[in-house]
mmCIF file as Biopython writes it, N, C-alpha, C and O atoms, coordinates in Angstrom:
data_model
#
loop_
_atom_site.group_PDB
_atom_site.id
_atom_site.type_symbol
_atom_site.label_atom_id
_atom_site.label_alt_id
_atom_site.label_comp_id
_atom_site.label_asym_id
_atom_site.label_entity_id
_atom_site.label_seq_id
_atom_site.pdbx_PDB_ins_code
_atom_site.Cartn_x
_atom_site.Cartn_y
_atom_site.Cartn_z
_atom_site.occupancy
_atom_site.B_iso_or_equiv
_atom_site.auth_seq_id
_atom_site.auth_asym_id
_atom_site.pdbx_PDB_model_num
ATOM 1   N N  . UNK A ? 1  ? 86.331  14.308 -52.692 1.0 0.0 1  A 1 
ATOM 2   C CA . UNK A ? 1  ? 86.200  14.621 -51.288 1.0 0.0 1  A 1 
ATOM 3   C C  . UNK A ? 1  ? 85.810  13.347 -50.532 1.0 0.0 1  A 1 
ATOM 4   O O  . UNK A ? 1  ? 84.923  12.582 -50.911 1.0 0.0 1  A 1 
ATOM 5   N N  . UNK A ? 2  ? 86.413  13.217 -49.635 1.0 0.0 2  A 1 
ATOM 6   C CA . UNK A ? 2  ? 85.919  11.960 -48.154 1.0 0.0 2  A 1 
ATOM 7   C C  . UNK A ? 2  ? 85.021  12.410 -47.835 1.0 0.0 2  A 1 
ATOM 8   O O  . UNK A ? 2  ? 84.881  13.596 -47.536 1.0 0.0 2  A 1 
ATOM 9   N N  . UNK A ? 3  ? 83.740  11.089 -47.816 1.0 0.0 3  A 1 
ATOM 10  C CA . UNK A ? 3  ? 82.994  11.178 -47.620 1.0 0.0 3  A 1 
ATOM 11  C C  . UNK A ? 3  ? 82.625  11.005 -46.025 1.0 0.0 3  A 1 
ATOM 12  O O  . UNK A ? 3  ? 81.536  10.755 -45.508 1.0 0.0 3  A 1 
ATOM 13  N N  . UNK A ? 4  ? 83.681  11.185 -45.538 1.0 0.0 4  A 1 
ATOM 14  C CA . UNK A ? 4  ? 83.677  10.970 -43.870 1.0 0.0 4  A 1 
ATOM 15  C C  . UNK A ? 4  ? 83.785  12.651 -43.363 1.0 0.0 4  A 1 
ATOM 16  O O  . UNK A ? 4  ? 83.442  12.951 -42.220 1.0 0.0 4  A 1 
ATOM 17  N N  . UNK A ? 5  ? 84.314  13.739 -44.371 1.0 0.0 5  A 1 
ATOM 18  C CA . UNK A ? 5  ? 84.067  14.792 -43.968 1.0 0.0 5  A 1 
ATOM 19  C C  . UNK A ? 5  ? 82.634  15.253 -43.573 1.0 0.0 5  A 1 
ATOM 20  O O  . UNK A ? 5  ? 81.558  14.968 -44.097 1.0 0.0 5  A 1 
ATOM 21  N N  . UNK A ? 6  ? 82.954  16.146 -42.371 1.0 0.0 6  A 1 
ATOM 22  C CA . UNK A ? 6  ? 81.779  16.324 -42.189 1.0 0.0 6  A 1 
ATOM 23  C C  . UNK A ? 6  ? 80.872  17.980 -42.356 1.0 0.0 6  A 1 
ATOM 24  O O  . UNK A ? 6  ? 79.726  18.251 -42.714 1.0 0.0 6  A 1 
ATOM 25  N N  . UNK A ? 7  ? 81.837  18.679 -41.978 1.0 0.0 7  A 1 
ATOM 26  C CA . UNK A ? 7  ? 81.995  20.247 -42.551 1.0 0.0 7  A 1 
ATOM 27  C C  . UNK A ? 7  ? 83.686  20.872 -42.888 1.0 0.0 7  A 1 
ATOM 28  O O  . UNK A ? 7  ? 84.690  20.167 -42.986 1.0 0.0 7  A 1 
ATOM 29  N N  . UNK A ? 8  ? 83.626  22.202 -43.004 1.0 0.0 8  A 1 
ATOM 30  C CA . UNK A ? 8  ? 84.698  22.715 -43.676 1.0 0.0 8  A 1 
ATOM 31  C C  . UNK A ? 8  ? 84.861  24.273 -43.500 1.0 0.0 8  A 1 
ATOM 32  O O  . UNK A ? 8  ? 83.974  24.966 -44.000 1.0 0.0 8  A 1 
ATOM 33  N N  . UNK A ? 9  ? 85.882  24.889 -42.853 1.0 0.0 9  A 1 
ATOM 34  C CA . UNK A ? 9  ? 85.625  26.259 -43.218 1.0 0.0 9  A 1 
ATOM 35  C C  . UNK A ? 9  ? 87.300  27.089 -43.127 1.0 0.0 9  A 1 
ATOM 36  O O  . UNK A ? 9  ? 88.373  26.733 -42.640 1.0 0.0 9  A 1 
ATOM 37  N N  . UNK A ? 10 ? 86.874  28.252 -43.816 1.0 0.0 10 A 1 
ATOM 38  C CA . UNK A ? 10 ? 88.681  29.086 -43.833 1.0 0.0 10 A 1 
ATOM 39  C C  . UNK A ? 10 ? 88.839  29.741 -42.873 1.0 0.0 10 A 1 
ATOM 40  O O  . UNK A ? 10 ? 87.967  30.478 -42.412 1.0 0.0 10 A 1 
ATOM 41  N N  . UNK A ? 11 ? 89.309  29.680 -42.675 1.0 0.0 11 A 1 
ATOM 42  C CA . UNK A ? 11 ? 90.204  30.748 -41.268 1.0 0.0 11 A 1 
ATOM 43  C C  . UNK A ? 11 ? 91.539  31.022 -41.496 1.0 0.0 11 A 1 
ATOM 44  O O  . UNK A ? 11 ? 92.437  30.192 -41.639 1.0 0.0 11 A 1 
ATOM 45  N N  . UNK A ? 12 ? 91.641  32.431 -41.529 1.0 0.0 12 A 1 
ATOM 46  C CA . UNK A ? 12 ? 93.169  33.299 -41.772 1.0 0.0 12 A 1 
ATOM 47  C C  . UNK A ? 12 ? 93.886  32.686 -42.861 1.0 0.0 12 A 1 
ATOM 48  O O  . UNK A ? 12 ? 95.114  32.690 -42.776 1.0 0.0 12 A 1 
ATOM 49  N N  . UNK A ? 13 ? 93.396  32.211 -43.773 1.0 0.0 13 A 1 
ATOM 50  C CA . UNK A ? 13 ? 93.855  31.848 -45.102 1.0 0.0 13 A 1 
ATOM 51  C C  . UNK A ? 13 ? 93.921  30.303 -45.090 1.0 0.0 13 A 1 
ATOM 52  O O  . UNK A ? 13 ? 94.150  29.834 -46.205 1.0 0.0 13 A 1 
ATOM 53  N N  . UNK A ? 14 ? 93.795  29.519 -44.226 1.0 0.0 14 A 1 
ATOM 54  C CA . UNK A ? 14 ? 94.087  28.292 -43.912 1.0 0.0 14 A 1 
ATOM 55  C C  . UNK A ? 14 ? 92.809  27.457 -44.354 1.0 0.0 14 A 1 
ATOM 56  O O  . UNK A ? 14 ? 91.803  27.914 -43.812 1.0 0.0 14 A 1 
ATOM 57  N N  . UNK A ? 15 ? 92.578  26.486 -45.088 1.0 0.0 15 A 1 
ATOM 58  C CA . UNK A ? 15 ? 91.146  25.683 -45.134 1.0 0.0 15 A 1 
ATOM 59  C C  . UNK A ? 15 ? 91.393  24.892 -44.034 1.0 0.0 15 A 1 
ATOM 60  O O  . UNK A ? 15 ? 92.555  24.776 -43.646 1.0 0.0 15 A 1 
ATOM 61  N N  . UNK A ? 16 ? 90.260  24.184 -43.320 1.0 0.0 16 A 1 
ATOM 62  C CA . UNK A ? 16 ? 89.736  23.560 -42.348 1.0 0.0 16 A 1 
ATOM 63  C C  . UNK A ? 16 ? 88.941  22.377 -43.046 1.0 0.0 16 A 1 
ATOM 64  O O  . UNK A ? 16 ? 88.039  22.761 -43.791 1.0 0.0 16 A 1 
ATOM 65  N N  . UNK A ? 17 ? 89.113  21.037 -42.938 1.0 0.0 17 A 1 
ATOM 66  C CA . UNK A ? 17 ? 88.730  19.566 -43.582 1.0 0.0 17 A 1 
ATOM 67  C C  . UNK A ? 17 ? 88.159  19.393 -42.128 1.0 0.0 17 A 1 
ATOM 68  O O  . UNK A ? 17 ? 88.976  20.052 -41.486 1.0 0.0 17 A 1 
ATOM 69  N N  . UNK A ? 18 ? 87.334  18.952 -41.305 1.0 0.0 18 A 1 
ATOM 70  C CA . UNK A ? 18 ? 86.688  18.502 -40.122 1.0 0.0 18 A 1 
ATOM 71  C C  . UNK A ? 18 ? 86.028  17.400 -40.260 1.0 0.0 18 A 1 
ATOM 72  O O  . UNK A ? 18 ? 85.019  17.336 -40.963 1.0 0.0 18 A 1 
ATOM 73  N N  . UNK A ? 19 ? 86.641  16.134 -39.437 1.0 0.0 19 A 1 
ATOM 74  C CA . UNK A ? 19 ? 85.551  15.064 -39.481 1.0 0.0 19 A 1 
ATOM 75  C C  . UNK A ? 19 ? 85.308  15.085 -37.561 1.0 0.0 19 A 1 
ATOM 76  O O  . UNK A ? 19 ? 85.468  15.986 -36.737 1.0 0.0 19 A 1 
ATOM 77  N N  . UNK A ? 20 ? 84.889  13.729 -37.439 1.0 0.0 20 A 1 
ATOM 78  C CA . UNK A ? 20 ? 84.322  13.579 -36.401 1.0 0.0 20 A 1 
ATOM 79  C C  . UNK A ? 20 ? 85.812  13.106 -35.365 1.0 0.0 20 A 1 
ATOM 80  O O  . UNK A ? 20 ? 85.714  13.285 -34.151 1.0 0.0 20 A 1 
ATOM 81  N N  . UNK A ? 21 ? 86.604  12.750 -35.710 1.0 0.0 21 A 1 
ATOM 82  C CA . UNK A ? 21 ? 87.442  12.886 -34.415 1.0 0.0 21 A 1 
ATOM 83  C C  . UNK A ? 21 ? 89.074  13.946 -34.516 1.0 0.0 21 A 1 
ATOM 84  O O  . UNK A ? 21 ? 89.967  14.031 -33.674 1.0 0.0 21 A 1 
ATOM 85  N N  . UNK A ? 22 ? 88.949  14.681 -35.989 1.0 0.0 22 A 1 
ATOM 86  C CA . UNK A ? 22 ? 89.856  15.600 -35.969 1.0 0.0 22 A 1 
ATOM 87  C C  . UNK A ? 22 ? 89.526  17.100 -36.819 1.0 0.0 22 A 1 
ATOM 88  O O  . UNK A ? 22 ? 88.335  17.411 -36.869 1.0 0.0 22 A 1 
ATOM 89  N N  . UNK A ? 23 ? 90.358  17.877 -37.372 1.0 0.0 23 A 1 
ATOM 90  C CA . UNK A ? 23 ? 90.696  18.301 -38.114 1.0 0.0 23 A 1 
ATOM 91  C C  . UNK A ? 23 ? 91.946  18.935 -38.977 1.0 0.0 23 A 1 
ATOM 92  O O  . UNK A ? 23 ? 92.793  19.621 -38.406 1.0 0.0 23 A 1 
ATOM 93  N N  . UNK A ? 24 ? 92.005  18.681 -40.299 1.0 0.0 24 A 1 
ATOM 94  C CA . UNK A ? 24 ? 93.100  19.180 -40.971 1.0 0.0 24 A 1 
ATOM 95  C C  . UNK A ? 24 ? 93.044  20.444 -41.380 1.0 0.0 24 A 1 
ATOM 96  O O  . UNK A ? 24 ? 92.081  20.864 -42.021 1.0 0.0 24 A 1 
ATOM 97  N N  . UNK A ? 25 ? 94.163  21.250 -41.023 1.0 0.0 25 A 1 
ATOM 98  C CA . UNK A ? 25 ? 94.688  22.427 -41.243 1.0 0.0 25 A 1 
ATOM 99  C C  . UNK A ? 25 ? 95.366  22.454 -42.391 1.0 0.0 25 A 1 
ATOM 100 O O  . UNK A ? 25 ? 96.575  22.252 -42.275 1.0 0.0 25 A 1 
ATOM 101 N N  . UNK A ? 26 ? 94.833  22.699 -43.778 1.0 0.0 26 A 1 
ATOM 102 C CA . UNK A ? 26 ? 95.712  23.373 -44.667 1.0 0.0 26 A 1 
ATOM 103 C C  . UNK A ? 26 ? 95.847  24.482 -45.354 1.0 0.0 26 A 1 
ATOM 104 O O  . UNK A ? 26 ? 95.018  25.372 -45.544 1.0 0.0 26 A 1 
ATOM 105 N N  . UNK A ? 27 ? 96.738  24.403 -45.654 1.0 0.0 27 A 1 
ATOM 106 C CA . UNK A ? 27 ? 97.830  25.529 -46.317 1.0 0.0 27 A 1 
ATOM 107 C C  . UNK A ? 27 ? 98.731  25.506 -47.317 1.0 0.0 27 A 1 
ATOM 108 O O  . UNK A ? 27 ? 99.842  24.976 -47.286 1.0 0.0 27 A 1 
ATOM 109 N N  . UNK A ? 28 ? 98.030  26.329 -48.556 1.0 0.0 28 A 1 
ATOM 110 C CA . UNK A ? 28 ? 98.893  25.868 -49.707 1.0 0.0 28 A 1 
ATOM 111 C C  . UNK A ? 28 ? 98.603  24.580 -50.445 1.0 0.0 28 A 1 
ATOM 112 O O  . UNK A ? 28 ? 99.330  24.407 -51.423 1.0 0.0 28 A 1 
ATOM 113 N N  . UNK A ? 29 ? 97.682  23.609 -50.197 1.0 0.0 29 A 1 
ATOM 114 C CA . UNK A ? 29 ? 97.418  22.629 -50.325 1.0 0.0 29 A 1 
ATOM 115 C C  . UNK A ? 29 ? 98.277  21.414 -49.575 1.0 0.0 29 A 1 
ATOM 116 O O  . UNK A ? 29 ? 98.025  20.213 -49.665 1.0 0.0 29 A 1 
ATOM 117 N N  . UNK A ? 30 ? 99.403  22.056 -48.779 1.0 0.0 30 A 1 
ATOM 118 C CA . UNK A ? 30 ? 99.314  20.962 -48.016 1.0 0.0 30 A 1 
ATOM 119 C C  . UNK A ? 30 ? 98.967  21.075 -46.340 1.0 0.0 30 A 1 
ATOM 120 O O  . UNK A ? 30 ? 99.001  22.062 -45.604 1.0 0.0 30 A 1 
ATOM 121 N N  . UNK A ? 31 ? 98.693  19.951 -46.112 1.0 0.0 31 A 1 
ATOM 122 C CA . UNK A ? 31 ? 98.036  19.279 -44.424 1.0 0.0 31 A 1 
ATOM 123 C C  . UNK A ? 31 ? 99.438  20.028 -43.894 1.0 0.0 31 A 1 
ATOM 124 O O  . UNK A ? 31 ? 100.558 19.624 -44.205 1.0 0.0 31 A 1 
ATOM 125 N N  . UNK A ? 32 ? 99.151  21.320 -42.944 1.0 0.0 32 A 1 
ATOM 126 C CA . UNK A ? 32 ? 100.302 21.776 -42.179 1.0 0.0 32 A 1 
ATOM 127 C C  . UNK A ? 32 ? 100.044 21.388 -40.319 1.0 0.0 32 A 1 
ATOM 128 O O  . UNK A ? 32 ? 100.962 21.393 -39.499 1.0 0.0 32 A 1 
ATOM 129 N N  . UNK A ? 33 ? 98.528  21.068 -39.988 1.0 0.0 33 A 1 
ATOM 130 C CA . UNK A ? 33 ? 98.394  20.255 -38.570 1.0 0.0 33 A 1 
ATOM 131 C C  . UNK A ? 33 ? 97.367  19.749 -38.958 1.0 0.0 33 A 1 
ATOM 132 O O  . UNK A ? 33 ? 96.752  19.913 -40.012 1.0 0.0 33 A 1 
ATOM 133 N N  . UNK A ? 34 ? 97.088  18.864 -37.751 1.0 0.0 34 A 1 
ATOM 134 C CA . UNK A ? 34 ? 95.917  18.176 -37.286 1.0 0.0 34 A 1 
ATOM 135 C C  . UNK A ? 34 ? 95.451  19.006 -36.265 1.0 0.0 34 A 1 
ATOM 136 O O  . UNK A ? 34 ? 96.377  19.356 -35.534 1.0 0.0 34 A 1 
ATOM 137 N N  . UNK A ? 35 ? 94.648  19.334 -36.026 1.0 0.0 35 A 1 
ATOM 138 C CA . UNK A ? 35 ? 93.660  19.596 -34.351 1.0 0.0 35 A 1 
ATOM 139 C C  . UNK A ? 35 ? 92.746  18.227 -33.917 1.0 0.0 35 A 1 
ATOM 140 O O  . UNK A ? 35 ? 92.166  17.380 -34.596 1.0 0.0 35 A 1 
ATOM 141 N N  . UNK A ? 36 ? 92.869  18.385 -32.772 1.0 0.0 36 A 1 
ATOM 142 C CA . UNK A ? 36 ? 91.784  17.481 -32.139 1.0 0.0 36 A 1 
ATOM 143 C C  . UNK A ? 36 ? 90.876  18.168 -31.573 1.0 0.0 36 A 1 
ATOM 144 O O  . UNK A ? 36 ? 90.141  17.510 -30.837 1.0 0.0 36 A 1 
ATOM 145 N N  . UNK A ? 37 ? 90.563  19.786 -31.691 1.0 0.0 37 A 1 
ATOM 146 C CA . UNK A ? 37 ? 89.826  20.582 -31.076 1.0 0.0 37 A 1 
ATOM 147 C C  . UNK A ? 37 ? 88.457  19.927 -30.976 1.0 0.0 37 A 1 
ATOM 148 O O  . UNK A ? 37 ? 88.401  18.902 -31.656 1.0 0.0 37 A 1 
ATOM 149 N N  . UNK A ? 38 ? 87.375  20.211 -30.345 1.0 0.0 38 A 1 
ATOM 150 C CA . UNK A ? 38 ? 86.024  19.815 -30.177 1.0 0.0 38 A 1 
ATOM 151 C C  . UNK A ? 38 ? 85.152  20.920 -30.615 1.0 0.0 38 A 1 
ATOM 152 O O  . UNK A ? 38 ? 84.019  20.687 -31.036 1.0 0.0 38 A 1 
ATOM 153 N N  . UNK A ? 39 ? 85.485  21.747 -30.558 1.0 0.0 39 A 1 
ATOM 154 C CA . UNK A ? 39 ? 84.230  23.299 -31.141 1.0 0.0 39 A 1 
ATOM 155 C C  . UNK A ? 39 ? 85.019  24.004 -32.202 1.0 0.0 39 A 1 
ATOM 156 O O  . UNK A ? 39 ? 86.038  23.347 -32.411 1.0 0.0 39 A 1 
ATOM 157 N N  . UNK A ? 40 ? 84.960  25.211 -33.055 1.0 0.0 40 A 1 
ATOM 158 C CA . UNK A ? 40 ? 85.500  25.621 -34.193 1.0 0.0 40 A 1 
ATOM 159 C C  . UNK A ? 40 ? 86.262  26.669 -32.700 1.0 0.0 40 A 1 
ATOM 160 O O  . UNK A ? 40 ? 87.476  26.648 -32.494 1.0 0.0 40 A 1 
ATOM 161 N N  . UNK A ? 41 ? 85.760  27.096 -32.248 1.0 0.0 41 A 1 
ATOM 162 C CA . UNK A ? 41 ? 87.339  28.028 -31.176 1.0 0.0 41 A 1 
ATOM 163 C C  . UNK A ? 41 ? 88.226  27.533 -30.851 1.0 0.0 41 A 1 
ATOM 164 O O  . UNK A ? 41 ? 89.234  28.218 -31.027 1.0 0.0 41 A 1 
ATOM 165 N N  . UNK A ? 42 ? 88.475  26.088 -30.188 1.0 0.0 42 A 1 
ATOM 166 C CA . UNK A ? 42 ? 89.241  25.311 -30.374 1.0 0.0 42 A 1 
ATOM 167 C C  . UNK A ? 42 ? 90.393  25.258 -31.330 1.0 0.0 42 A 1 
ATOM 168 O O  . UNK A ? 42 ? 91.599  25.479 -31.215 1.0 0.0 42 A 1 
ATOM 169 N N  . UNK A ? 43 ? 89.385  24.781 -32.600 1.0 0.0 43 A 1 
ATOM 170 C CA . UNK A ? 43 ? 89.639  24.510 -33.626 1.0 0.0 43 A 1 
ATOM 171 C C  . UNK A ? 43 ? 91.072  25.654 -34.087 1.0 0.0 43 A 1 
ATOM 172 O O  . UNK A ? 43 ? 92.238  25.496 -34.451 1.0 0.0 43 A 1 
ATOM 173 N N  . UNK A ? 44 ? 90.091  26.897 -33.791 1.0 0.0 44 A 1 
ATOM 174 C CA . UNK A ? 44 ? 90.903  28.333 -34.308 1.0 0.0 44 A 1 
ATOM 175 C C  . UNK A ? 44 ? 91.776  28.219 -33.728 1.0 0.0 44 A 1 
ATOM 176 O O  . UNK A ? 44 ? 92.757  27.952 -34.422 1.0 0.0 44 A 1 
ATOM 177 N N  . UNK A ? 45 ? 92.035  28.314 -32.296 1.0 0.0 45 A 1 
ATOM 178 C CA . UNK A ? 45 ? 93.053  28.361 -31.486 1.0 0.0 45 A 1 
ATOM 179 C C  . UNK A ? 45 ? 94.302  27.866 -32.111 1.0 0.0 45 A 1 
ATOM 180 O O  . UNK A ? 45 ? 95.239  28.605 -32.411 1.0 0.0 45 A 1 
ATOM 181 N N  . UNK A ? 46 ? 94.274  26.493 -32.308 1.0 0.0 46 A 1 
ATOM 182 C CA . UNK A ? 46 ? 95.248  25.467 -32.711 1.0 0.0 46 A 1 
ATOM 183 C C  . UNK A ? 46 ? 95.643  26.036 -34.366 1.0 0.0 46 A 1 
ATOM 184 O O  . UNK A ? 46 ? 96.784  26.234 -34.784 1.0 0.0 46 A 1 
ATOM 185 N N  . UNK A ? 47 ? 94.685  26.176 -34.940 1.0 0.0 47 A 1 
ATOM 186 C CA . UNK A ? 47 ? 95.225  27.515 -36.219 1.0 0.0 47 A 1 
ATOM 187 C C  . UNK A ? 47 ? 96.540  28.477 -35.472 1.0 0.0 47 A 1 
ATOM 188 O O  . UNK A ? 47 ? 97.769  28.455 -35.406 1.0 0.0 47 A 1 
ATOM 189 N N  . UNK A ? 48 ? 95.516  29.209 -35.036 1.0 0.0 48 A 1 
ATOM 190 C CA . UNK A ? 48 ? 96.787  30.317 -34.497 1.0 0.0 48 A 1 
ATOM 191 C C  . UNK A ? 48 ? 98.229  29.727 -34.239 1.0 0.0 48 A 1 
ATOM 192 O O  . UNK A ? 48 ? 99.263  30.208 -34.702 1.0 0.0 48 A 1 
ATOM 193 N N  . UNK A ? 49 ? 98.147  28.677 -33.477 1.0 0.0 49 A 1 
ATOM 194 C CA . UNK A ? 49 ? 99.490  28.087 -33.287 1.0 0.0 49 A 1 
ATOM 195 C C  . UNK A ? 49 ? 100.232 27.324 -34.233 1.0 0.0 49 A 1 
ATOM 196 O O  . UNK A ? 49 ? 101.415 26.990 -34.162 1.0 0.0 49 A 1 
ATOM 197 N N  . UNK A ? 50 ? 99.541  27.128 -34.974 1.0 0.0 50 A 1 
ATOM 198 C CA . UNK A ? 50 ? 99.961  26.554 -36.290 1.0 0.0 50 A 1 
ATOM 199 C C  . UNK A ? 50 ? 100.807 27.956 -36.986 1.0 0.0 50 A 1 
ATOM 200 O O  . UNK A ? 50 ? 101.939 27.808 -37.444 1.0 0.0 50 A 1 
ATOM 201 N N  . UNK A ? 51 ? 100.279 28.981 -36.996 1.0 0.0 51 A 1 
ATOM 202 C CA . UNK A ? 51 ? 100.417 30.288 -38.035 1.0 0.0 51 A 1 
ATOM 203 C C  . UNK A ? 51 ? 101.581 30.736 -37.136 1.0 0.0 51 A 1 
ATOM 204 O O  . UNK A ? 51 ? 102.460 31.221 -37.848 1.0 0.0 51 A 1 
ATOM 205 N N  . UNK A ? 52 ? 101.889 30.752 -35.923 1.0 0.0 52 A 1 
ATOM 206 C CA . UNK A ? 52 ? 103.089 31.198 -35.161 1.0 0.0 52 A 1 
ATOM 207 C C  . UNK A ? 52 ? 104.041 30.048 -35.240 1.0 0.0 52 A 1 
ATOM 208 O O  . UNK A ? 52 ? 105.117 30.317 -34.706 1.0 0.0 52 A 1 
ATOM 209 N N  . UNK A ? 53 ? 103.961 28.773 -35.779 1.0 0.0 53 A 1 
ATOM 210 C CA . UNK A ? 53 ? 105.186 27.657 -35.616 1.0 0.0 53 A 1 
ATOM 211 C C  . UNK A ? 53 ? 105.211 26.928 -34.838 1.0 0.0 53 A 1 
ATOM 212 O O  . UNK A ? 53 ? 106.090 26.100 -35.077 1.0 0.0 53 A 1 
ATOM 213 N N  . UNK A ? 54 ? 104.412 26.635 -33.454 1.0 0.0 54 A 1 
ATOM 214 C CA . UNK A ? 54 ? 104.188 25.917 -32.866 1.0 0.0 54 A 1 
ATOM 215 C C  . UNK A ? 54 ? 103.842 24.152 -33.434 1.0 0.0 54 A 1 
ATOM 216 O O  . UNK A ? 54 ? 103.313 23.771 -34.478 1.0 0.0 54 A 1 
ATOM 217 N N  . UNK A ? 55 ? 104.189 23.649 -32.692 1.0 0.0 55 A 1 
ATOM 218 C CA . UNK A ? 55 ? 103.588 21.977 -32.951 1.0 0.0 55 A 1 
ATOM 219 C C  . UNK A ? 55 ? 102.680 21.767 -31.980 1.0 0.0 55 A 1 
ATOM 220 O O  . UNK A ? 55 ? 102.644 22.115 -30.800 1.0 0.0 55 A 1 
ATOM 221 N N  . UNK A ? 56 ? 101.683 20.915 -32.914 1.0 0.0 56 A 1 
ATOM 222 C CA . UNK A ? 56 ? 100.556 20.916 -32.044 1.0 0.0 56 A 1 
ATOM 223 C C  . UNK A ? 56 ? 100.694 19.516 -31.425 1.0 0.0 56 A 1 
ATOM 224 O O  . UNK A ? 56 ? 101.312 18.655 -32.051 1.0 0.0 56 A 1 
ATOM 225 N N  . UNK A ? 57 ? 100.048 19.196 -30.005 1.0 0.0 57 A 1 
ATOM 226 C CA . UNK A ? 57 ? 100.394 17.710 -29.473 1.0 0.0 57 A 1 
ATOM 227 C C  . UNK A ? 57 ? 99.611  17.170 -29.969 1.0 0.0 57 A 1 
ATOM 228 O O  . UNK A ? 57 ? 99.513  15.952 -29.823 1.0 0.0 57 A 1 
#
């Protein structure tokens, strides 16, 4: 594990890697987005759009 992580959590089957200026969305073991969210609702949000097919900017 990177030691630059800073927390971590699942949402809708997806793990969440969070450091301080992003987070990785995976799935399956692989990185399916990045978020740049700032709070974990955020965070979720950009999940959701991930889980409908969207690209995230």
């Amino acid at each position: 594990m990177n030691i630059s992580t800073c927390f971590g959590f699942f949402y809708k089957g997806c793990r969440v890697e969070c450091t301080r200026k992003e987070a990785r969305i995976i799935l399956d073991g692989k990185v399916v987005g990045i978020s740049k969210g700032a709070t974990r609702s955020a965070i979720e949000q950009d999940i959701e759009r991930v889980i409908a097919g969207e690209e995230l900017a």
